[in-house]
ZADO-1210 file (C-alpha; in nm, 4 decimals, padded with zeros to 6 digits):
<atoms>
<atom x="01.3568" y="01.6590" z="-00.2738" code="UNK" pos="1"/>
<atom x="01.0897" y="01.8369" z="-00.4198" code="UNK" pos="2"/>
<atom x="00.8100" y="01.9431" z="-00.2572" code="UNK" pos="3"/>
<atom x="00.4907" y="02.1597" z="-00.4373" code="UNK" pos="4"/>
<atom x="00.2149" y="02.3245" z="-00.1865" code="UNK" pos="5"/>
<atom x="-00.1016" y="02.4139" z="-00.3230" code="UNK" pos="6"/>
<atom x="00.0326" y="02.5256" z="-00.6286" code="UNK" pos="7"/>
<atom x="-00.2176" y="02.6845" z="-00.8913" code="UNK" pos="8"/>
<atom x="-00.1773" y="02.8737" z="-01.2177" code="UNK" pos="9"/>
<atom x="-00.3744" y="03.0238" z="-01.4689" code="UNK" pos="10"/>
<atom x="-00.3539" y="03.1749" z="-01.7934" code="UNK" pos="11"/>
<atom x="-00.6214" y="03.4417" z="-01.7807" code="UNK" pos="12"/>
<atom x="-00.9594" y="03.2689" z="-01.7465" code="UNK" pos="13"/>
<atom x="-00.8136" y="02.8675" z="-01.8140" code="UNK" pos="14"/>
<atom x="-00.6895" y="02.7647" z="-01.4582" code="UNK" pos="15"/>
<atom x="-00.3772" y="02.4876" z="-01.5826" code="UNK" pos="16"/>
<atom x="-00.2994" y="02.3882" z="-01.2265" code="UNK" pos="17"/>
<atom x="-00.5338" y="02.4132" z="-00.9247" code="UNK" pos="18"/>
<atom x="-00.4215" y="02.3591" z="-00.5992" code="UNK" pos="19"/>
<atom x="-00.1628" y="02.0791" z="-00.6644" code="UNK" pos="20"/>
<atom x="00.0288" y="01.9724" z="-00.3863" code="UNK" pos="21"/>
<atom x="00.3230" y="01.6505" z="-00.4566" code="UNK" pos="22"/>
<atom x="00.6265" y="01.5536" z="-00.2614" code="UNK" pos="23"/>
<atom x="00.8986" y="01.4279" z="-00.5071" code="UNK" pos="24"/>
<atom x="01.1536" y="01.2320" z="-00.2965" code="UNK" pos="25"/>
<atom x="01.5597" y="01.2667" z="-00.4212" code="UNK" pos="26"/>
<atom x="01.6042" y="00.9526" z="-00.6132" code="UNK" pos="27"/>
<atom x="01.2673" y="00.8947" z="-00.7565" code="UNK" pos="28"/>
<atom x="01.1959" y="00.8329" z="-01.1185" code="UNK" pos="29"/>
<atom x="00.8245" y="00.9794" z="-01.0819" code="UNK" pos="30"/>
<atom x="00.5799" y="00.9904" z="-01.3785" code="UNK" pos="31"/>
<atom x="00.3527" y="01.2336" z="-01.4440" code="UNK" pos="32"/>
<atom x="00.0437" y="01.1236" z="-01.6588" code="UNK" pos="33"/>
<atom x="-00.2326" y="01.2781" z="-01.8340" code="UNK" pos="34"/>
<atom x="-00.3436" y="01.3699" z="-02.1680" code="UNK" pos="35"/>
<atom x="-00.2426" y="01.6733" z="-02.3693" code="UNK" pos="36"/>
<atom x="-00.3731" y="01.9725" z="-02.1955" code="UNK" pos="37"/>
<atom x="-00.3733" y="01.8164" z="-01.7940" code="UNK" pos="38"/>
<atom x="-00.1220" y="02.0414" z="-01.7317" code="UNK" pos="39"/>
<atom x="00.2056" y="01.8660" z="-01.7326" code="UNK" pos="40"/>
<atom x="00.4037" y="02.1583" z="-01.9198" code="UNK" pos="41"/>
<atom x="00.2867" y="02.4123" z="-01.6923" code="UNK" pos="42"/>
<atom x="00.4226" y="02.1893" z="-01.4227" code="UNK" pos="43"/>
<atom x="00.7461" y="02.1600" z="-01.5612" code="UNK" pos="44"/>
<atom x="00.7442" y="02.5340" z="-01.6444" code="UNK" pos="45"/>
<atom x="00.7006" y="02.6222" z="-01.3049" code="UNK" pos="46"/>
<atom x="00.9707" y="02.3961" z="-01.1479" code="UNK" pos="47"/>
<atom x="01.2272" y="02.5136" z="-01.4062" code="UNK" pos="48"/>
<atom x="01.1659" y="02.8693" z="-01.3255" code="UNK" pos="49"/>
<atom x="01.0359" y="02.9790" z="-01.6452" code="UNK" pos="50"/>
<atom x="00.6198" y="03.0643" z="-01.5358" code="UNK" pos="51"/>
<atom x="00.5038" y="03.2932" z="-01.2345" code="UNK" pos="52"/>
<atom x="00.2484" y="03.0931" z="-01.0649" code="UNK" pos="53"/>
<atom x="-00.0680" y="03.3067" z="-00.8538" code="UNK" pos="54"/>
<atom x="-00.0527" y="03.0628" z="-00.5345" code="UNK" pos="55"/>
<atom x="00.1566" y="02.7863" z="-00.3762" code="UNK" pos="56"/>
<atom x="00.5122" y="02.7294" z="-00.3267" code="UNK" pos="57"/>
<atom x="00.7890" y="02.5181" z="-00.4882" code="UNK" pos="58"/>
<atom x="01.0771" y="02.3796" z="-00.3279" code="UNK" pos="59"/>
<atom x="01.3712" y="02.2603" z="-00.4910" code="UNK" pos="60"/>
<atom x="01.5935" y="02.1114" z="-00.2229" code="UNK" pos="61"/>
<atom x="01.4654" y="02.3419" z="00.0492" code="UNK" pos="62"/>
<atom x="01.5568" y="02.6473" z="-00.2414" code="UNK" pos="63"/>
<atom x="01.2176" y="02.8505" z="-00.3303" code="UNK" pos="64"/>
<atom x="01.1857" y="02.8778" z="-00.7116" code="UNK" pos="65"/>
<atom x="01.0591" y="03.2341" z="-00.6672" code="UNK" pos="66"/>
<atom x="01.3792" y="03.3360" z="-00.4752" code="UNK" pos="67"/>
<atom x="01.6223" y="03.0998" z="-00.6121" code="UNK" pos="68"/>
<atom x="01.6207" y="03.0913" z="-00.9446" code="UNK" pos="69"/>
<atom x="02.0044" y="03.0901" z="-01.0036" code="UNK" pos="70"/>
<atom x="02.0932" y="02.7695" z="-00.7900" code="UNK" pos="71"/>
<atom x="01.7998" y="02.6046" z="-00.8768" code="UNK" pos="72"/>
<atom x="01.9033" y="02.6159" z="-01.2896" code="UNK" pos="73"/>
<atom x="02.2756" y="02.4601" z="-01.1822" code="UNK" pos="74"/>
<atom x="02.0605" y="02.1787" z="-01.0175" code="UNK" pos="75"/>
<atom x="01.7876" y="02.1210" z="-01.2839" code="UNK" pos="76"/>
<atom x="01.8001" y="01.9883" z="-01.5999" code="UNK" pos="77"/>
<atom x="01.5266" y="02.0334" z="-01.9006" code="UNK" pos="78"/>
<atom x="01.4338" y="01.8306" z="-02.1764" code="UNK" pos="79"/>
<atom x="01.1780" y="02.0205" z="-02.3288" code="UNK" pos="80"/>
<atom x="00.8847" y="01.8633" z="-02.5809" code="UNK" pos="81"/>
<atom x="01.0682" y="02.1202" z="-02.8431" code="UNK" pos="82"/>
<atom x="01.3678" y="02.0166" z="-03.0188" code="UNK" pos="83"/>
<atom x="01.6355" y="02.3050" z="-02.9092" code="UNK" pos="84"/>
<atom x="01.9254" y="02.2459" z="-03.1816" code="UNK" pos="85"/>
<atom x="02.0527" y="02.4133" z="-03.4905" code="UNK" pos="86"/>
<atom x="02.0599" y="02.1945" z="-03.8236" code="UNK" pos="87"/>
<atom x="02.3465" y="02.3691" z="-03.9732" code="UNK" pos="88"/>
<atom x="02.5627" y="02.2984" z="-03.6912" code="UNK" pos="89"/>
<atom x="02.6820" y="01.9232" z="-03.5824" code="UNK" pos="90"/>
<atom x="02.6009" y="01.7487" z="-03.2672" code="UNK" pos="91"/>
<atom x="02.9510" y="01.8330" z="-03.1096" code="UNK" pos="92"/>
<atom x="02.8838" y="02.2390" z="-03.2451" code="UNK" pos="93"/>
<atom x="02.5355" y="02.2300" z="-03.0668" code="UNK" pos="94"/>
<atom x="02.6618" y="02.0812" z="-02.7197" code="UNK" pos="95"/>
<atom x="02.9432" y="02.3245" z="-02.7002" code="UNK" pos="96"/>
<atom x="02.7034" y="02.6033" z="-02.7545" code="UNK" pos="97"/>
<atom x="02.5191" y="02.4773" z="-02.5256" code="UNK" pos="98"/>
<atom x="02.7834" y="02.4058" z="-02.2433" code="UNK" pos="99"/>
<atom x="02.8988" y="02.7399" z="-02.2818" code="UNK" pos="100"/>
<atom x="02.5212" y="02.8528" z="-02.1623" code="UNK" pos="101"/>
<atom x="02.5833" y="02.6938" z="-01.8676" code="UNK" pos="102"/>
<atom x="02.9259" y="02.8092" z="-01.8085" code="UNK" pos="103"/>
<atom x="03.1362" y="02.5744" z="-01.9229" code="UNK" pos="104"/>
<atom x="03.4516" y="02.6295" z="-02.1234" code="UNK" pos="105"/>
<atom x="03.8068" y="02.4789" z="-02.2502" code="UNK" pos="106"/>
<atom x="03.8977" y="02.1019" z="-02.1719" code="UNK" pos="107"/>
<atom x="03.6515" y="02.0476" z="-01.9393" code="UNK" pos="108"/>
<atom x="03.3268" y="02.1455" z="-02.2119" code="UNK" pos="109"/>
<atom x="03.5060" y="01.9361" z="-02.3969" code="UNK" pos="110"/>
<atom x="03.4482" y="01.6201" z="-02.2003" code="UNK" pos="111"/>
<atom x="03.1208" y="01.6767" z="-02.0990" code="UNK" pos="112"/>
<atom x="03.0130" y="01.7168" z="-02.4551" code="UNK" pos="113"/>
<atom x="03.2230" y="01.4001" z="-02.5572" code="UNK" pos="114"/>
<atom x="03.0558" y="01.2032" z="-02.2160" code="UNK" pos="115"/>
<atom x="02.7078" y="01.2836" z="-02.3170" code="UNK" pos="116"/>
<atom x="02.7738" y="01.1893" z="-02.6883" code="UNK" pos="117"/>
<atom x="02.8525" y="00.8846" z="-02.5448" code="UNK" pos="118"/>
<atom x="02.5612" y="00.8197" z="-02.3248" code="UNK" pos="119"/>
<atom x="02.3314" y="00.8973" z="-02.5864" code="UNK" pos="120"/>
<atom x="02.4561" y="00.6283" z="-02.8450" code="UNK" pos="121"/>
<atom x="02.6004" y="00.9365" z="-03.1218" code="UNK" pos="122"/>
<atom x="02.9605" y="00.9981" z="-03.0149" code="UNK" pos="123"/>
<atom x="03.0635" y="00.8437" z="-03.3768" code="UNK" pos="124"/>
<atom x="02.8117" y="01.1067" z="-03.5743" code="UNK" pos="125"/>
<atom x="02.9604" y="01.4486" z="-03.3917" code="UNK" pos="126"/>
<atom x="03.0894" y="01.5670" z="-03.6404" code="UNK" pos="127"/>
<atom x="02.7988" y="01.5477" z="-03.8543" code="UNK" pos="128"/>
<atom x="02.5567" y="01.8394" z="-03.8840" code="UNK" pos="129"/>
<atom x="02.1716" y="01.7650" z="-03.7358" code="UNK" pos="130"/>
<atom x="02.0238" y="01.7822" z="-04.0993" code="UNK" pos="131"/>
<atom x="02.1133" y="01.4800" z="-04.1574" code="UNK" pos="132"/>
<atom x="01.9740" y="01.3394" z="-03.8147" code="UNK" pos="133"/>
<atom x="01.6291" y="01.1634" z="-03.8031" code="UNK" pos="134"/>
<atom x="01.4459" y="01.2799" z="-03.5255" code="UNK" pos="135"/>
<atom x="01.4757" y="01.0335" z="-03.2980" code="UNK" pos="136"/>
<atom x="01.8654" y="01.0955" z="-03.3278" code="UNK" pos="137"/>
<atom x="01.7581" y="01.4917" z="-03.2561" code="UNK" pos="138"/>
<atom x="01.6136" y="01.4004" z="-02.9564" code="UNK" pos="139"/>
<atom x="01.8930" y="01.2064" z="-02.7816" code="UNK" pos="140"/>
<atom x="02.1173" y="01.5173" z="-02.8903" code="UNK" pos="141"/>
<atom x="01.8365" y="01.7327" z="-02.7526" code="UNK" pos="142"/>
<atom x="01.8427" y="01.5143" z="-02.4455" code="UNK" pos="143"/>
<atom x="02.2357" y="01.5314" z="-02.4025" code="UNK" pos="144"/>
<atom x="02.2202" y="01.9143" z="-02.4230" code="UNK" pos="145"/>
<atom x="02.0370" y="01.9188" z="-02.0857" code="UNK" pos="146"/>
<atom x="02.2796" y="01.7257" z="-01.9053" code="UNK" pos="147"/>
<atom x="02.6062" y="01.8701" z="-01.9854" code="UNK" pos="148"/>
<atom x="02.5987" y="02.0559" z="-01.6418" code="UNK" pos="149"/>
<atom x="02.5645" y="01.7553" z="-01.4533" code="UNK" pos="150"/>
<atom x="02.1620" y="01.8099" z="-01.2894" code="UNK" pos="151"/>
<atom x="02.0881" y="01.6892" z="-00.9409" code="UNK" pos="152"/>
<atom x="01.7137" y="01.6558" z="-01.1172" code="UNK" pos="153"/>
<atom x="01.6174" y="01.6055" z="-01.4638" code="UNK" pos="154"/>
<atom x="01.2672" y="01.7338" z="-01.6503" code="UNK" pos="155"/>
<atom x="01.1520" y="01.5423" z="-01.9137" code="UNK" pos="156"/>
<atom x="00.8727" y="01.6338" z="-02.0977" code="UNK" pos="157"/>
<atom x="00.7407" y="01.4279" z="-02.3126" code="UNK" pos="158"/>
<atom x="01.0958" y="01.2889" z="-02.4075" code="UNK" pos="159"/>
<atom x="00.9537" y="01.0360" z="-02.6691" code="UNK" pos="160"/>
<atom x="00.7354" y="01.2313" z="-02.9043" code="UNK" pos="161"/>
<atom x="00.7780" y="01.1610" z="-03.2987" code="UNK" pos="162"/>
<atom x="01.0995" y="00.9079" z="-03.2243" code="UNK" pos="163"/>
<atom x="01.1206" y="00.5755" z="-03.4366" code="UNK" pos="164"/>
<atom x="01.0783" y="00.2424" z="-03.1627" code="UNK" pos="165"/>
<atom x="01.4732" y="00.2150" z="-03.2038" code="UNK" pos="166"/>
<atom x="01.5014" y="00.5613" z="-03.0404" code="UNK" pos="167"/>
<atom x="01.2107" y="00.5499" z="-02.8122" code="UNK" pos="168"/>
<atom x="01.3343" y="00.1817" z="-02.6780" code="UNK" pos="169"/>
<atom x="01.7552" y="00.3698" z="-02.6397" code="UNK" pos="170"/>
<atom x="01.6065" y="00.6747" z="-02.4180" code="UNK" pos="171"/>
<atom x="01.4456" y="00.4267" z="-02.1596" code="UNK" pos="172"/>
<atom x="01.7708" y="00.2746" z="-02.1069" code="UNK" pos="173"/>
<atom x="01.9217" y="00.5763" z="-02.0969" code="UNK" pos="174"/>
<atom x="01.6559" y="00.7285" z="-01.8567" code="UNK" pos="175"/>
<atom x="01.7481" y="00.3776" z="-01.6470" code="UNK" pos="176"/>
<atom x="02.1073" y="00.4142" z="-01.6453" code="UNK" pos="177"/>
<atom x="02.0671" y="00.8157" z="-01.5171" code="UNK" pos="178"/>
<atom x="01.8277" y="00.6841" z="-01.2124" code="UNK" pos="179"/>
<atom x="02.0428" y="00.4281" z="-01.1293" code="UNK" pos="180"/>
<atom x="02.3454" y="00.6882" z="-01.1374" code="UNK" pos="181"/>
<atom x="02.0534" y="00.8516" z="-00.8343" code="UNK" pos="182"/>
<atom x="01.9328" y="01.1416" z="-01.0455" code="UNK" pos="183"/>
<atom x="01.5642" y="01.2811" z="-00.9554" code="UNK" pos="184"/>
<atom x="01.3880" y="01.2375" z="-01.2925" code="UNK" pos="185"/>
<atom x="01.0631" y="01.3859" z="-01.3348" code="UNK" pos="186"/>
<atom x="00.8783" y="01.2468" z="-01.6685" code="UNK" pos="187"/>
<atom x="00.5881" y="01.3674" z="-01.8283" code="UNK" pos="188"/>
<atom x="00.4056" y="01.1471" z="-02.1046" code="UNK" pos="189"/>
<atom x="00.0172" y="01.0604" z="-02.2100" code="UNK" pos="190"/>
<atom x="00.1349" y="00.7473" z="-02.2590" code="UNK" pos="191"/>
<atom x="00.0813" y="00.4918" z="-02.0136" code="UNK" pos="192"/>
<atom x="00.2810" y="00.2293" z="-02.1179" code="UNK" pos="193"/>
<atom x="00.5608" y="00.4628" z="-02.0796" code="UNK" pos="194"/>
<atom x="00.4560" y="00.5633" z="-01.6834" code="UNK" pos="195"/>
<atom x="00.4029" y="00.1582" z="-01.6139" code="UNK" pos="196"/>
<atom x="00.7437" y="00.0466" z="-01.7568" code="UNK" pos="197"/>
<atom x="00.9438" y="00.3339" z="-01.6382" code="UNK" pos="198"/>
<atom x="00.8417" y="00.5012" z="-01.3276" code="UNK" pos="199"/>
<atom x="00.8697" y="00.3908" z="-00.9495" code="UNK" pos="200"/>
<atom x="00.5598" y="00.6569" z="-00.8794" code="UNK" pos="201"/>
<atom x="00.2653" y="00.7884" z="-01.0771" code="UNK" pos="202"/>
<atom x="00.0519" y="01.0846" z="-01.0505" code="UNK" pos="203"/>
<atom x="-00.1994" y="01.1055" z="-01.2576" code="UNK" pos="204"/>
<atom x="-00.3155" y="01.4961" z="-01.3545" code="UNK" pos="205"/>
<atom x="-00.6182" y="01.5614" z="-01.5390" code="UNK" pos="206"/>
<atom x="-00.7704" y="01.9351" z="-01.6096" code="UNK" pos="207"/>
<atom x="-00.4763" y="02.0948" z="-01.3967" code="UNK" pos="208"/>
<atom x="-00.5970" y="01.8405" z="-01.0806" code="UNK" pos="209"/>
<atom x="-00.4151" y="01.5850" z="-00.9392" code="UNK" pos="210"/>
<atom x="-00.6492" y="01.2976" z="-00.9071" code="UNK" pos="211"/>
<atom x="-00.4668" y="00.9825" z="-00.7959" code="UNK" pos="212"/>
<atom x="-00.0778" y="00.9203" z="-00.6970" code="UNK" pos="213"/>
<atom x="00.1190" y="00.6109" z="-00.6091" code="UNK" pos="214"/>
<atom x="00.2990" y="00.3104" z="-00.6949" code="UNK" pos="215"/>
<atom x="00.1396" y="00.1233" z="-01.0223" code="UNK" pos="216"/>
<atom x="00.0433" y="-00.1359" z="-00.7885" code="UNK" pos="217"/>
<atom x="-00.1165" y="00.1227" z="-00.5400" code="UNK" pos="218"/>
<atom x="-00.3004" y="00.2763" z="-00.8234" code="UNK" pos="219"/>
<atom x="-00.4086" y="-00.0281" z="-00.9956" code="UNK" pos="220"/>
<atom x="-00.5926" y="-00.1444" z="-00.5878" code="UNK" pos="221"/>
<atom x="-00.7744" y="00.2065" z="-00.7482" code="UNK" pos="222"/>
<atom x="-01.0001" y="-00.0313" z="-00.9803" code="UNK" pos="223"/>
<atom x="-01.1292" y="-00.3225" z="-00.6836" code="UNK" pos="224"/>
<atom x="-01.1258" y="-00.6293" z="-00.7673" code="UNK" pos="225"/>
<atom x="-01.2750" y="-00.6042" z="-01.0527" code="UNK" pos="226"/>
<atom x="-01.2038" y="-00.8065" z="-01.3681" code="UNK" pos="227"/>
<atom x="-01.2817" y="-00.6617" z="-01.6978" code="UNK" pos="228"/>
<atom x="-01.3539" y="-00.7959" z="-02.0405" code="UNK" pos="229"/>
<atom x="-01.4252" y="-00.6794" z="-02.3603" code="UNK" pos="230"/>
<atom x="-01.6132" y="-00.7865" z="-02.6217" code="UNK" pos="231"/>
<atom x="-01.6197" y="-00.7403" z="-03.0388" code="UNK" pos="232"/>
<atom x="-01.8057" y="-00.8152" z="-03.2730" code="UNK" pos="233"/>
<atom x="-01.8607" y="-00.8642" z="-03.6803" code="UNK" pos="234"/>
<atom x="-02.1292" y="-00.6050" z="-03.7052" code="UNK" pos="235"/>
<atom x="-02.3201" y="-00.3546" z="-03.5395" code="UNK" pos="236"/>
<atom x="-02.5068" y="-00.4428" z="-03.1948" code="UNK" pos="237"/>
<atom x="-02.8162" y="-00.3874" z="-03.0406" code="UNK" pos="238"/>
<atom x="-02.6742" y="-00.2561" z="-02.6970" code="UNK" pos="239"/>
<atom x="-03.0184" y="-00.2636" z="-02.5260" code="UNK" pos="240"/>
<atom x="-03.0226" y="-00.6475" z="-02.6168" code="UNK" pos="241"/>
<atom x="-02.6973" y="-00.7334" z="-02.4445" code="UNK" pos="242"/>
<atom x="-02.8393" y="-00.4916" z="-02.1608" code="UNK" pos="243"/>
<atom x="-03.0818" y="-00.7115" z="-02.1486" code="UNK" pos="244"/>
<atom x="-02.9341" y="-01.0745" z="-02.1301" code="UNK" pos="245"/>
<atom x="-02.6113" y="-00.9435" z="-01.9157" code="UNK" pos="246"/>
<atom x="-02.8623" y="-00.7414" z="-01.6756" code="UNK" pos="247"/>
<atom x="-02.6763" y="-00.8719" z="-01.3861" code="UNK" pos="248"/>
<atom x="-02.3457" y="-00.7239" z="-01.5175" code="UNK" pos="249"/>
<atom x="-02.1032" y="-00.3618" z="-01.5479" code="UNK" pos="250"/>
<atom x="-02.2091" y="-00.3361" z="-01.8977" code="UNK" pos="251"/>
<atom x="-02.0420" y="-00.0306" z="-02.1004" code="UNK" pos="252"/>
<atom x="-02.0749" y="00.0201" z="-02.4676" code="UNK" pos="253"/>
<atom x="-01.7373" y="00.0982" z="-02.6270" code="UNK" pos="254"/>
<atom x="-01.8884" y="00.1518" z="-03.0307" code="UNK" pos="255"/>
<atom x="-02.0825" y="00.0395" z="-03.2222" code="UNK" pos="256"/>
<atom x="-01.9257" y="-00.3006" z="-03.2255" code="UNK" pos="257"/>
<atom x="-01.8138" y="-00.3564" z="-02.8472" code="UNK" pos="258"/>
<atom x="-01.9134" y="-00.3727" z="-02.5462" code="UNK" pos="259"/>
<atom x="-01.7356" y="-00.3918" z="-02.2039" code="UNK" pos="260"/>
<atom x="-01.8657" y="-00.6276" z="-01.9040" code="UNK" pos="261"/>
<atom x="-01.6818" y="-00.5359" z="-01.5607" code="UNK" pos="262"/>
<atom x="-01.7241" y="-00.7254" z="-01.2307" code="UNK" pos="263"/>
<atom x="-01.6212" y="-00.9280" z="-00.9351" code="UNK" pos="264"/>
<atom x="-01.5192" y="-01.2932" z="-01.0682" code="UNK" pos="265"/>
<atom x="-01.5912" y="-01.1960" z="-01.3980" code="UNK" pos="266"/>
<atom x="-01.3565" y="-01.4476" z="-01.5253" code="UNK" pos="267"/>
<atom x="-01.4744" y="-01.7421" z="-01.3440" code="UNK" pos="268"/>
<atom x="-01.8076" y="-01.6522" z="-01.4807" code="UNK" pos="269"/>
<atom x="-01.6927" y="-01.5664" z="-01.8687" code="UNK" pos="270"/>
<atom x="-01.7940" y="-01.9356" z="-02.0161" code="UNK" pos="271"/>
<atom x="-02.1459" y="-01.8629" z="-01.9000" code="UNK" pos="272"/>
<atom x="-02.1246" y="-01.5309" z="-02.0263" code="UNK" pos="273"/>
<atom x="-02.0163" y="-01.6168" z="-02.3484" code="UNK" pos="274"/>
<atom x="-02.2865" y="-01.9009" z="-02.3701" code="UNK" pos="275"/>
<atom x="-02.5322" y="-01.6028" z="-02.3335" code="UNK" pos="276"/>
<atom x="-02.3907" y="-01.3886" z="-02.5747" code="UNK" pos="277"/>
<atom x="-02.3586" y="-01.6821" z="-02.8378" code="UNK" pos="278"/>
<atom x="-02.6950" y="-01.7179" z="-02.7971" code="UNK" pos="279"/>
<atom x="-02.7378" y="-01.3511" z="-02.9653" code="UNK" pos="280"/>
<atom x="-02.7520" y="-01.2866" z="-03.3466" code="UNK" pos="281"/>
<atom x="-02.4714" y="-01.1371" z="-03.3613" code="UNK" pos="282"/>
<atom x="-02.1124" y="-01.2462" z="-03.4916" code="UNK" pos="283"/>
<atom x="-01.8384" y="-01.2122" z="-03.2050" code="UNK" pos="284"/>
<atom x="-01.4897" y="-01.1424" z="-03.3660" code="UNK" pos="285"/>
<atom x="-01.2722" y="-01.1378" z="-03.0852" code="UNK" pos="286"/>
<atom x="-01.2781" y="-01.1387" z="-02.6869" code="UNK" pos="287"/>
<atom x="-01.0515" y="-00.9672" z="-02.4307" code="UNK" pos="288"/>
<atom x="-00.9639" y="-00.9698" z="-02.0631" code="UNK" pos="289"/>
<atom x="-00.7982" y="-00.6985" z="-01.9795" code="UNK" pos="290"/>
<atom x="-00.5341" y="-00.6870" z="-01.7206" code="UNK" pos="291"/>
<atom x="-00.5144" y="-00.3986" z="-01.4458" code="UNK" pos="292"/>
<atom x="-00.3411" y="-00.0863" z="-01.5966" code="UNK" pos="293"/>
<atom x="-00.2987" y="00.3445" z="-01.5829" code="UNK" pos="294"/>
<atom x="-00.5788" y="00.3402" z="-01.8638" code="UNK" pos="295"/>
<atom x="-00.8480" y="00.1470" z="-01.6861" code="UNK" pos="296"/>
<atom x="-00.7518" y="00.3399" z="-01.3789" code="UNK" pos="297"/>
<atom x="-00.7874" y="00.6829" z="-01.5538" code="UNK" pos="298"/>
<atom x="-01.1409" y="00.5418" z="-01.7228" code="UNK" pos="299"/>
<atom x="-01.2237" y="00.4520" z="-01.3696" code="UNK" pos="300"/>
<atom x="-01.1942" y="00.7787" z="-01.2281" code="UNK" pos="301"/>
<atom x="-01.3003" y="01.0506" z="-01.5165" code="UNK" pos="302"/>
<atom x="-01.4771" y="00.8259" z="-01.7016" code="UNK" pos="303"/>
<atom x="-01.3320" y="00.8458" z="-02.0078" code="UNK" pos="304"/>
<atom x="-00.9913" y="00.6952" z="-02.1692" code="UNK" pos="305"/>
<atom x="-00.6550" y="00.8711" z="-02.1351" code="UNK" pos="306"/>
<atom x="-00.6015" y="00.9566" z="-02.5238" code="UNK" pos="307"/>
<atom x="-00.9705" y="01.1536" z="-02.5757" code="UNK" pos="308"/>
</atoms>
């Protein structure tokens, strides 16, 4: 289990965390989601032992990452946004470097390195230097490298970053086979479609602030019962005009050629909506509804979309 109390960090007058406090249960596949800058890294940072923090605690299975750093390595494992590999060597070369980092050695390196090859889908290109890996094939190899010890809890940070859809679609099964093996995985992404497909709980950080955590479903109860559809058109709008004819409606202005209505029933009312709006000069090119998910919630509560 991990458990964070009032944790906060700053990096002289930018405050990354403030007063975050998160229970991670053993076993969870937990998602944490924000856009670039919420303060994701920092989290991982701290729970890896590499950043000092000014307040709070950290518990790693009841061991303090200020006091603890040595067990609490053998139980974590990092997958870090950067790619930590050497070109000129091959994939086997870079895990045994690797393994030997963590203390591994003889017949016993050997298997973990040949076991994670495996897992990752490149135990037939081992013997091939990284050069003459794409990137998404640098990233499972990157991936593998963090799991030749055999982590209790694994820290993935942004795992998916410049792979091909081949790559990005083998690491979630991967990431499903390691938490049904019962590994704590701890993923960070800014992409919700990620969080929603993956991840049995979701917090969702925004300037260094925790600001809603749960289940999708729990989150999702966030937005009411609300529906919400958009609307766009050929050209430019008047929005004061559809203000005006939709006055008894959530109306939100999305650019210059949508809008967004939001409210209870919305969809049993949309033909009568869209006799209004037909009724308007202007062209309409397409129509949405759009089903509850992490970006509506996110809009919801900061008022503005996840990938500003």
């Amino acid at each position: 289990m991990i458990e964070i109390k009032n944790l906060s960090k700053n990096y002289g007058d930018i405050q990354a965390l403030k007063d975050v406090s998160l229970k991670i249960e053993g076993g969870e596949l937990f998602g944490l989601l924000g856009p670039n800058g919420a303060g994701k890294t920092t989290m991982i940072n701290i729970l890896n032992t590499y950043l000092s923090f000014e307040k709070g605690d950290v518990l790693i299975n009841n061991f303090n990452v200020r006091e603890d750093e040595s067990k609490i390595k053998k139980m974590v494992g990092v997958i870090p946004q950067e790619i930590s590999l050497y070109d000129e060597l091959t994939a086997m070369e870079n895990l045994n470097f690797w393994g030997e980092i963590y203390g591994l050695s003889g017949k016993n390196l050997k298997q973990k390195c040949e076991d994670a090859l495996m897992l990752v889908g490149l135990f037939d290109r081992r013997n091939n230097t990284l050069k003459k890996y794409s990137g998404g094939m640098k990233r499972r190899i990157n991936i593998a490298a963090s799991l030749l010890h055999n982590p209790q809890i694994i820290l993935m940070d942004e795992p998916t970053i410049g792979v091909d859809p081949q790559s990005r679609n083998f690491i979630f099964e991967m990431i499903k086979q390691l938490h049904q093996q019962g590994k704590t995985i701890i993923y960070t992404t800014h992409y919700m479609e990620e969080a929603e497909k993956l991840c049995t709980k979701i917090a969702i950080i925004d300037h260094g602030e925790i600001i809603a955590l749960g289940t999708k479903q729990e989150l999702y109860k966030l937005l009411g019962e609300e529906d919400i559809t958009t609307f766009k058109f050929k050209e430019k709008i008047d929005f004061q005009d559809y203000k005006k004819h939709l006055k008894n409606y959530s109306l939100t202005q999305l650019s210059d050629f949508a809008i967004q209505l939001t409210g209870k029933d919305l969809i049993k009312q949309l033909p009568k909506i869209i006799k209004v709006i037909d009724e308007l000069p202007d062209e309409t090119e397409e129509i949405d509804i759009i089903q509850p998910n992490l970006e509506s919630v996110f809009l919801k509560l900061t008022g503005r979309e996840l990938r500003e």
